[in-house]
C-alpha positions in Angstrom: -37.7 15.9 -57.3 -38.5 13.7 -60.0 -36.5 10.4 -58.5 -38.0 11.1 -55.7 -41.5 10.8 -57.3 -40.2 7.8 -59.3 -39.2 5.6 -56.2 -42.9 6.5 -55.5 -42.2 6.6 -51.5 -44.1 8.6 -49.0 -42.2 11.5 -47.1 -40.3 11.1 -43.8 -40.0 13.0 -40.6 -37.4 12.9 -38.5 -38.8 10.9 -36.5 -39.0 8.0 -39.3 -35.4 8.7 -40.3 -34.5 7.3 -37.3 -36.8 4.4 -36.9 -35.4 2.8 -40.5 -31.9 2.8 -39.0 -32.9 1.4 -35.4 -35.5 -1.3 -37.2 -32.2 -1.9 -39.2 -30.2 -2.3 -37.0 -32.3 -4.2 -33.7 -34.7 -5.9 -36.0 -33.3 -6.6 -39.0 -29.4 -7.2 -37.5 -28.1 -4.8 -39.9 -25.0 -2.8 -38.6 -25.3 0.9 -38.3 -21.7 0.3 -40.4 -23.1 -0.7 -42.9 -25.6 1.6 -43.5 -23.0 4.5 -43.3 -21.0 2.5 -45.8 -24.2 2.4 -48.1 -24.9 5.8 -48.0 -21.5 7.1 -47.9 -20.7 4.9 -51.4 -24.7 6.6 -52.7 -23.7 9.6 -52.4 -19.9 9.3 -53.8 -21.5 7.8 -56.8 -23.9 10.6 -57.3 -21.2 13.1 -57.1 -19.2 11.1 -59.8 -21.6 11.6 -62.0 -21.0 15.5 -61.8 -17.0 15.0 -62.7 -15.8 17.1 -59.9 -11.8 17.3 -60.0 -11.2 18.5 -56.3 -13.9 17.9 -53.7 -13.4 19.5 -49.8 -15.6 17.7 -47.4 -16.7 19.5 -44.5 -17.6 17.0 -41.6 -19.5 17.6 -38.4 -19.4 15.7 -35.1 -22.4 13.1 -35.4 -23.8 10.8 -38.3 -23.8 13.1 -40.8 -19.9 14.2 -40.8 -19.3 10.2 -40.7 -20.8 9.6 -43.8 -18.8 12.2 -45.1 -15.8 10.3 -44.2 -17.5 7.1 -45.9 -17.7 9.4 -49.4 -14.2 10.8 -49.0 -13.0 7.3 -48.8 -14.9 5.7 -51.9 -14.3 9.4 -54.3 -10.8 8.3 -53.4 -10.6 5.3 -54.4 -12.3 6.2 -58.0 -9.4 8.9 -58.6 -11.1 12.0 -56.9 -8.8 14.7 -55.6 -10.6 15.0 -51.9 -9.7 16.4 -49.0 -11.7 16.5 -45.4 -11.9 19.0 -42.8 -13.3 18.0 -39.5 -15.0 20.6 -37.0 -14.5 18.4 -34.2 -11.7 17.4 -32.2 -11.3 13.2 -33.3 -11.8 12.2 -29.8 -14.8 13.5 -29.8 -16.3 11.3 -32.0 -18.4 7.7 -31.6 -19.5 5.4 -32.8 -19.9 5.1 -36.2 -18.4 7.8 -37.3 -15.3 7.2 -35.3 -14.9 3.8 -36.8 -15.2 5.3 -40.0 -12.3 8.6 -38.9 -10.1 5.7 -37.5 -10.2 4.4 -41.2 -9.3 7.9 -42.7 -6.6 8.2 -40.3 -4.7 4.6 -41.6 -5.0 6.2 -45.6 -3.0 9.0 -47.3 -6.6 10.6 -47.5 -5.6 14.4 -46.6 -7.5 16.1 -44.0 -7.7 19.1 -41.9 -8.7 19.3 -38.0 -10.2 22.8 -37.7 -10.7 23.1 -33.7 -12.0 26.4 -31.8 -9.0 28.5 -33.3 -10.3 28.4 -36.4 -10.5 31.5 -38.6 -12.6 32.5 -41.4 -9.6 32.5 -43.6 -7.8 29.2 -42.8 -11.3 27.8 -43.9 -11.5 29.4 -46.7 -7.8 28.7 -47.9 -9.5 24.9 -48.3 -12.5 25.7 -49.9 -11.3 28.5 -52.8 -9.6 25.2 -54.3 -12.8 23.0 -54.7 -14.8 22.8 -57.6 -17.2 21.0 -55.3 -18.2 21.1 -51.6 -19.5 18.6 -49.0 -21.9 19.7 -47.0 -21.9 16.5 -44.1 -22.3 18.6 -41.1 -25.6 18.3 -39.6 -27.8 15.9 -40.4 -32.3 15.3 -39.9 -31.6 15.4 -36.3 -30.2 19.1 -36.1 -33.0 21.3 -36.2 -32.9 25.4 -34.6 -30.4 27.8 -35.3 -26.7 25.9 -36.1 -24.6 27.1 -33.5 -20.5 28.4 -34.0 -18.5 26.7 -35.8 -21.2 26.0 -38.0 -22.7 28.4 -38.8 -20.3 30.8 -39.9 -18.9 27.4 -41.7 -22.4 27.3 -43.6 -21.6 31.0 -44.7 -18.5 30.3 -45.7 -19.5 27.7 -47.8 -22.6 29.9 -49.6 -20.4 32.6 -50.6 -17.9 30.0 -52.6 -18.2 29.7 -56.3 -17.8 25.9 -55.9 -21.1 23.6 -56.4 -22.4 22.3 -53.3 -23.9 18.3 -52.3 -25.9 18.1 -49.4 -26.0 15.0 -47.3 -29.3 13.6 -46.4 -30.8 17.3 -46.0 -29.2 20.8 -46.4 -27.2 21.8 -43.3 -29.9 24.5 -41.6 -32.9 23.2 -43.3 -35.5 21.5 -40.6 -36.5 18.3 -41.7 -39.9 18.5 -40.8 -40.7 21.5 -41.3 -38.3 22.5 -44.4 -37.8 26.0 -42.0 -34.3 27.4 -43.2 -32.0 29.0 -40.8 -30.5 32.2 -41.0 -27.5 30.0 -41.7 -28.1 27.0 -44.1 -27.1 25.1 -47.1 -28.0 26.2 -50.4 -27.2 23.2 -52.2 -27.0 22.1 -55.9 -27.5 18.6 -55.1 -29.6 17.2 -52.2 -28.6 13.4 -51.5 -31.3 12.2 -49.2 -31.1 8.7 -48.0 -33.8 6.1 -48.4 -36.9 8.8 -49.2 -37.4 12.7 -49.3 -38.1 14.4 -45.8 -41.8 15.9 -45.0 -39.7 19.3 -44.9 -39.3 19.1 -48.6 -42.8 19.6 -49.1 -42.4 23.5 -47.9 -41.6 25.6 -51.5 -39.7 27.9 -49.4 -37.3 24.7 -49.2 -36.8 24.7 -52.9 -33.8 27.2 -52.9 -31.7 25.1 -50.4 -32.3 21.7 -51.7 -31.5 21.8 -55.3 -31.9 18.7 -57.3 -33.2 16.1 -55.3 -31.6 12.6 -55.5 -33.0 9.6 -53.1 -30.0 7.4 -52.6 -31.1 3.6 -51.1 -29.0 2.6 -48.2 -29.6 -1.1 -48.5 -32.3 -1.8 -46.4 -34.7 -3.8 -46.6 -38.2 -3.7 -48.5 -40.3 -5.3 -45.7 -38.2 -2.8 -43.3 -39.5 0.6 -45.2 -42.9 -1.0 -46.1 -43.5 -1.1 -42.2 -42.3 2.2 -41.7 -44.4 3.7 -44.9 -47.4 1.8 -43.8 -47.4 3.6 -40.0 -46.8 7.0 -42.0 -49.7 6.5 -44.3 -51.8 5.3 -41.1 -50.5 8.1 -38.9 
């Protein structure tokens, strides 16, 4: 946790997590685009630095699984063998994470649609080949037991030999709490977006969330000095 402690900024709940990206975006008139973008491009970064040659993606329906998209895009372009897999039917999706899918759709990005028919071993026929994993299913919001797919897609992705990078917070793992699931994460890498979560505090956290990297997602200081003011008040 160590750049964590370095960007020297107090823990968020969930709660907060979502109040940086509506002050953002109603306040501050930055696009929820953008932020994806900026964390997306974070975390693709991060991972570069860990010269993985063949990176699966696993994408869930909301937020989380669109910055997914956003990193698949970037690794990409910097010469990363990628490949997505979606556990969501496209039309599905809003928002910004079906602004973001549109994109993927126009690339020669390959990708995978894994629907209810799913089995264990198509999934698995994805994942044996990656030296690292994705996990951008569920993001701070998710909190209780993951329900099927996802679950048995967190399983899945536990029992591979490939590294794992969490986006924002360990699929499973409550944000405020740090409370694990029967199914989550175990991560190598934890990619949290503008500070650590409250739920990191918990030691029983420690084994899901790896290494612990805050990645900025360009807004602004006046924006998270409100929000860190409130949290220190509160």
């Amino acid at each position: 946790m160590d750049n964590a402690r370095q960007l020297n900024r107090p823990y968020l709940t969930r709660l907060q997590s979502r109040e940086i990206d509506q002050f953002a975006i109603t306040v501050y008139g930055m696009s929820g685009i953008v932020l994806m973008e900026n964390a997306g491009r974070g975390c693709a970064e991060l991972l570069l630095k860990q010269n993985p040659q063949h990176v699966v993606i696993c994408c869930g329906p909301g937020n989380n699984g669109g910055d997914g998209f956003v990193i698949a895009r970037h690794l990409d372009l910097l010469g990363v063998s990628v490949h997505v897999l979606l556990f969501r039917e496209p039309n599905l999706l809003s928002g910004d994470a079906e602004e973001n899918w549109l994109i993927i759709e126009m690339t020669d990005i390959s990708y995978s649609i894994l629907g209810d028919t799913m089995t264990a071993l198509d999934l698995e026929r994805y994942l044996e080949k990656a030296d690292w994993i994705v996990d951008a299913l569920l993001g701070t919001g998710s909190h209780g037991e993951p329900k099927d797919p996802y679950n048995h897609v967190i399983e899945l992705i536990n029992s591979q030999t490939a590294q794992v990078m969490a986006v924002d917070i360990p699929s499973g793992l409550d944000c405020d709490t740090g409370a694990a699931a029967d199914a989550t994460i175990k991560a190598n890498i934890t990619a949290t977006f503008v500070a650590p979560k409250v739920g990191f505090k918990n030691d029983n956290a420690n084994k899901y969330l790896g290494e612990v990297h805050v990645v900025d997602i360009g807004t602004s200081r006046c924006l998270l000095r409100g929000v860190f003011k409130r949290s220190l008040e509160d």
